[in-house]
N, C-alpha and C positions, 0 to 999 in steps of 0.2 A: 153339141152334147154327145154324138155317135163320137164325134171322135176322138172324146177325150176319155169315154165309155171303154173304146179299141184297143186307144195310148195303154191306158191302166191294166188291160188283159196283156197287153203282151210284153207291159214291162212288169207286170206278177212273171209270166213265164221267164223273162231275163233275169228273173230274181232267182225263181229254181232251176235255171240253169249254172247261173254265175253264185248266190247264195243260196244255196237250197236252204239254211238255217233260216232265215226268212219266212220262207213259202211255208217252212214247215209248221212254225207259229204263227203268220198271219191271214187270212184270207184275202180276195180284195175286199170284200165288203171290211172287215176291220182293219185295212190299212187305209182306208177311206176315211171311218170313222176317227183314227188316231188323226189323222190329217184335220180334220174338221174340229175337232178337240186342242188340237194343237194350232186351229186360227183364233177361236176361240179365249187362248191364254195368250197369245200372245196380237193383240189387235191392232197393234204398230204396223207389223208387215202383212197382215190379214187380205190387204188389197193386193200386195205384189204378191203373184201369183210360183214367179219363180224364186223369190226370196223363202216363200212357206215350202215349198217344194223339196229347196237345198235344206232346209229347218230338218222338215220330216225326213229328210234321208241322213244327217245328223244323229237326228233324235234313234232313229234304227241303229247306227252304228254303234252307237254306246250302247244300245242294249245287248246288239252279240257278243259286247268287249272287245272291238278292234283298235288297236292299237293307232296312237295319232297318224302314222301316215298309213296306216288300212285306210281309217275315216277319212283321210283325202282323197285316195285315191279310189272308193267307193262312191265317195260324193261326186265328186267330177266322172266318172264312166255313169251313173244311174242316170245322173242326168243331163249327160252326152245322149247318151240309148233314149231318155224321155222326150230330149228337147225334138229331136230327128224323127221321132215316133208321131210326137204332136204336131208335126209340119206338113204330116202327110196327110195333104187333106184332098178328099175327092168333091169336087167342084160341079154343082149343077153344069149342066148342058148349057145355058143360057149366062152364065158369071162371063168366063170373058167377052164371048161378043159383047154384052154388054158395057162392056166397064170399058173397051176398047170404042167404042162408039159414043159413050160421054165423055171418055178422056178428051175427045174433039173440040168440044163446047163448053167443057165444066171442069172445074178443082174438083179432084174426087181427094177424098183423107179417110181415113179407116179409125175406127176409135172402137176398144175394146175394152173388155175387161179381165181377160185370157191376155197367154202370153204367146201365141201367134207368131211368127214373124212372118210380113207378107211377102218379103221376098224370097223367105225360103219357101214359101210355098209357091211360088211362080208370077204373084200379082206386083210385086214393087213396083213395075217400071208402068204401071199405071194409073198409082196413085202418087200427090204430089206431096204427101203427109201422110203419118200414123200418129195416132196417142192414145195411150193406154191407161186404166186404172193404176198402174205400177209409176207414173207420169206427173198424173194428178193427184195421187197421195190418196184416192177414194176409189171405191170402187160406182157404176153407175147402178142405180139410175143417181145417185149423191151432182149436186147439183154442182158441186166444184170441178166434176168430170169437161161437163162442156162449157159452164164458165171459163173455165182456166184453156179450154182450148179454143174460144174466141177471145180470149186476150191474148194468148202468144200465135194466134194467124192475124190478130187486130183485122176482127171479121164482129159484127155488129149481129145480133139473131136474125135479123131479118136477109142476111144475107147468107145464109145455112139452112138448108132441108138435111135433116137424118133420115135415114133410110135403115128401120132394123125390123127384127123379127118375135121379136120378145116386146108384150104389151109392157110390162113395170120396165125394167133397166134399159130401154131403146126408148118408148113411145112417150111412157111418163117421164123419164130420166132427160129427154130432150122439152118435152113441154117447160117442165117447171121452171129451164133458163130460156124460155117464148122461142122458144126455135119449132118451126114447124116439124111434123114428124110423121112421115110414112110409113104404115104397118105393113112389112112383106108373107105375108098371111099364105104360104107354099100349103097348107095341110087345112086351110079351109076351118079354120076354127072361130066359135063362137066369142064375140068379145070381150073382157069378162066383166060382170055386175060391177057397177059401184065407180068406173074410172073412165077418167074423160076417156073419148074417141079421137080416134085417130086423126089426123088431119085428111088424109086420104088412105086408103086399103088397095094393096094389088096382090095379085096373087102369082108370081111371074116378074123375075125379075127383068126380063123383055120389056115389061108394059111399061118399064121407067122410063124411058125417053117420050115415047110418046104424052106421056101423063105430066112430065117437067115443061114442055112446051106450052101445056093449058096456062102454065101458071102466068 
């Protein structure tokens, strides 16, 4: 969430640098909201993350009346500058050793609901799959998420642990298709009322190797 929080601040500033018309009538707080309003109406592409993205940089450009190839070539640089912006991600201390030390033993795959890519951020060559809400046609916790991604690894639930950090879209999102599901609980927080428990809780993405051996 920091960093899609970062993304949006500095591409409002690529906005007032490159559109100031923009900045000038939007804030980020309502270029948020427009964004949100515009998943909203249109809930076809509401999961792909980069399909509503290119929508709302669309939807701007007709507002400032740019002309069809302005609107091209706005769309493709806002989110050139967004896509590069969103990749840059700062990685706990403990992600790659880790992910480099189950790569030994285990299929690691990455399943999101963001549009990520993990190699531009520097993990591809560690995991052996990715899939995404944009993939599966839902976004998680929607149970077609990791249904459809143990049909197309034709992997059984019982042969998948999720590993996320979010109680509803990771923990419940993986329950509901019987996949066991690990709460990576970094901030120490309380579980919340009303919703199954975790399969297991760690607080340290370290503590996953040792914890995968119990099982």
């Amino acid at each position: 969430m920091i960093t899609i929080l970062q993304t949006e601040e500095r591409l409002h500033q690529w906005f007032s640098n490159h559109h100031p018309e923009i900045t000038n009538q939007y804030s980020i707080k309502q270029l948020r909201q427009k964004r949100f309003q515009l998943a909203q109406k249109h809930q076809h592409i509401a999961h792909d993350l980069t399909a509503l993205r290119k929508k709302s940089f669309a939807q701007l450009s007709q507002e400032m009346c740019y002309s069809p190839e302005q609107e091209q070539k706005f769309i493709q640089e806002a989110f050139n500058f967004y896509f590069n912006e969103r990749n840059r991600v700062n990685l706990y201390d403990d992600v790659i050793p880790t992910l480099e030390k189950l790569s030994k033993n285990y299929r690691l795959g990455a399943v999101s609901n963001g549009n990520a890519d993990i190699y531009k951020i520097g993990l591809g060559h560690l995991f052996d799959f990715s899939w995404s809400a944009a993939d599966a046609g839902q976004q998680k916790p929607h149970p077609i998420v990791f249904n459809s991604l143990l049909d197309m690894q034709k992997l059984t639930s019982d042969e998948l642990i999720h590993i996320g950090d979010d109680p509803i879209t990771d923990i419940q999102g993986a329950q509901q298709s019987g996949i066991k599901a690990i709460w990576l609980n970094r901030s120490h927080s309380l579980w919340p009322e009303g919703f199954n428990p975790p399969f297991m809780e760690i607080s340290q993405l370290n503590q996953l190797p040792a914890v995968l051996k119990t099982l």
